[in-house]
N, C-alpha and C positions, 0 to 999 in steps of 0.2 A: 571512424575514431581511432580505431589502430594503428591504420595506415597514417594516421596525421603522426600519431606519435611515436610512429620508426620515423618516421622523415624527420620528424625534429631532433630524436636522437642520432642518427646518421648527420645531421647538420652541425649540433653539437660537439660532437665527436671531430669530423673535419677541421673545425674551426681550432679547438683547443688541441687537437694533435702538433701544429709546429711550434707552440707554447711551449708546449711540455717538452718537448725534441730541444729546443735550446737550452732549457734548465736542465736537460739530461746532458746534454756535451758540455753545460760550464759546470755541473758536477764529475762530469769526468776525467776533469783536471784535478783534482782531489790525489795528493800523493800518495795516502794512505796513512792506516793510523788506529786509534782505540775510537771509542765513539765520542771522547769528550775533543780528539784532535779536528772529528768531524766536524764539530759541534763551532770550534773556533774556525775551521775553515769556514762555514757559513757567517757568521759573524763577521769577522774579519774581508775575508775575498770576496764571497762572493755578495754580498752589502754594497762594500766598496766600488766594486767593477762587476757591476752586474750584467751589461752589456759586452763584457770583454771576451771574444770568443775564442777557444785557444785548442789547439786539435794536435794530439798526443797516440801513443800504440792503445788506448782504454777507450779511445771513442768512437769508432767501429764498433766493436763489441757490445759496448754499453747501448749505442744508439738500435743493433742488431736487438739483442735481447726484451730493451724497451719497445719497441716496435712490433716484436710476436707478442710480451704480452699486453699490451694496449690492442690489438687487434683482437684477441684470447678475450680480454676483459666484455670488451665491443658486442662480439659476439653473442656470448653469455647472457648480454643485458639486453640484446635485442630479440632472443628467441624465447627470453623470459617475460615480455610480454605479452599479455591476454586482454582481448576483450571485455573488459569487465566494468562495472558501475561503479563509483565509489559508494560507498557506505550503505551497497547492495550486494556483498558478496557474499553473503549466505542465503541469499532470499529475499525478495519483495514483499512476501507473503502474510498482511496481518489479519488478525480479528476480525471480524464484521461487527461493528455496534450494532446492539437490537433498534437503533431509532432509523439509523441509515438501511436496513432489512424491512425495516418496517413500511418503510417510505417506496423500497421496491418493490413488496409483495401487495400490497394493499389494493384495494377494490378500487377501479377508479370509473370516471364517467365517460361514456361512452359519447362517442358523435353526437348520434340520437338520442339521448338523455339530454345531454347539454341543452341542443335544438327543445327539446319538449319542454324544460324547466322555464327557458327564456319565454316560451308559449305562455305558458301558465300563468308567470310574473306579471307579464305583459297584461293576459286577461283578469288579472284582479282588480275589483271593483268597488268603491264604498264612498258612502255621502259626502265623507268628510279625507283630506289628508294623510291624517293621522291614523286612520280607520284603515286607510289602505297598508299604509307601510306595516302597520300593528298583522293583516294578511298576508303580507311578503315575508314577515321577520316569520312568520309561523309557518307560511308553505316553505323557504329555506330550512327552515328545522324539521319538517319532516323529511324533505330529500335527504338531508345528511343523515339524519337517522336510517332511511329507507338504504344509502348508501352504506353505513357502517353493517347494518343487518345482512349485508352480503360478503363480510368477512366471516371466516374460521378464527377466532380468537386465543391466542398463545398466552398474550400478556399485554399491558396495555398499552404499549407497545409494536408490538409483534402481531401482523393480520396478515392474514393470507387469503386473495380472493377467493372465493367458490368457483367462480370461472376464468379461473387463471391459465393462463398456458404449459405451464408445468404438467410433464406428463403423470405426473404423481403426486396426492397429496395427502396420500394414507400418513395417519399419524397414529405410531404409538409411545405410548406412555409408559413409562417405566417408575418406579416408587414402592417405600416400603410401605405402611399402614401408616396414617395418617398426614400421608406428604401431599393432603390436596389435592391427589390427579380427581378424584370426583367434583369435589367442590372448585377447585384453582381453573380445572378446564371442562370436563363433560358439563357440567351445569351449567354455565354460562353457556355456551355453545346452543343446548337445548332449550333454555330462556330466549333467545332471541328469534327461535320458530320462522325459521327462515326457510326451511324446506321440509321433507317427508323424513324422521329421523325412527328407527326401528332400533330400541335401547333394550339389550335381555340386563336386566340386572338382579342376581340372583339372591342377594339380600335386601335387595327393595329400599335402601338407604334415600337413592338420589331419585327413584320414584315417588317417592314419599314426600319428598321437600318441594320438589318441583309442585304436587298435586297441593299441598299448604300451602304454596307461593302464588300459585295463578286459580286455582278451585275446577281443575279439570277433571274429568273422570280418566279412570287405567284404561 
């Protein structure tokens, strides 16, 4: 991409260089003057006879001088270009939505899961139709459910497999007194008994709810 756009600039540049080179020898027939004299020689001559080309002791010089700096300008403009993206030059870099994270972290179905469910579906059985799908609608609702029980739950949104590839999935929690982290995440997490969870909790708050919620013993 860079190299397209020195070449085009280098192309540009050739093309308008004897342009400008002729405007610069019929202005250097210009006798001299204040700027409003200029102002009427353009108006007037060079309007008039703008093809008229007329070579005087000024146009050597003028044509020398335009010529370093239009090569001077050239220059400047071709080594001030960079590589760069438009309307990426501070960074690509945004946010993550929790639903697009979510959708990447999340517990998914495995080969052999898939293969077993389609088993299952297959072997349901009942007198009637209606009797079977009424079977499928409810083994499909326990999979999902058996599938969501194998997230970490952030937000309801926000899951992260249990057996995710992520070498890391320690989480903690930061908050002042009453910001939820018991209730907004360690309860739920332990409501859904999804694995071996070993909880010291030293005011016995969210043992307490938990053991009201489901009628377990400590």
């Amino acid at each position: 991409m860079l190299l397209q756009r020195k070449r085009m600039m280098t192309l540009l540049s050739v093309i308008m260089y004897p342009v400008l080179l002729l405007l610069m020898i019929r202005l250097s027939s210009f006798p001299g003057g204040n700027l409003v004299a200029f102002i009427d020689f353009l108006t007037d001559e060079v309007s008039a006879h703008s093809f008229q080309i007329t070579w005087n002791r000024h146009t050597l010089p003028v044509c020398f001088v335009f010529t370093v700096a239009y090569v001077v300008i050239w220059f400047l403009i071709i080594t001030s270009l960079k590589n760069t993206r438009y309307g990426e030059e501070h960074g690509s870099a945004k946010w993550v939505s929790a639903s697009s994270l979510g959708r990447k972290l999340k517990a998914r179905w495995s080969r052999k899961d898939r293969k077993t469910n389609r088993a299952e579906l297959k072997a349901v059985d009942g007198e009637t139709k209606r009797e079977r799908r009424k079977r499928k609608a409810e083994l499909r609702k326990r999979n999902r459910v058996n599938l969501y029980r194998q997230n970490i739950l952030f937000s309801d949104k926000v899951k992260v497999a249990m057996d995710t590839k992520c070498e890391n999935i320690n989480t903690l929690i930061l908050g002042g007194a009453g910001r939820m982290k018991s209730r907004g995440f360690i309860m739920p997490n332990i409501m859904q008994m999804n694995s071996n969870i070993v909880c010291t909790d030293p005011k016995g708050g969210a043992t307490r709810s938990i053991v009201k919620s489901y009628g377990t013993a400590r």
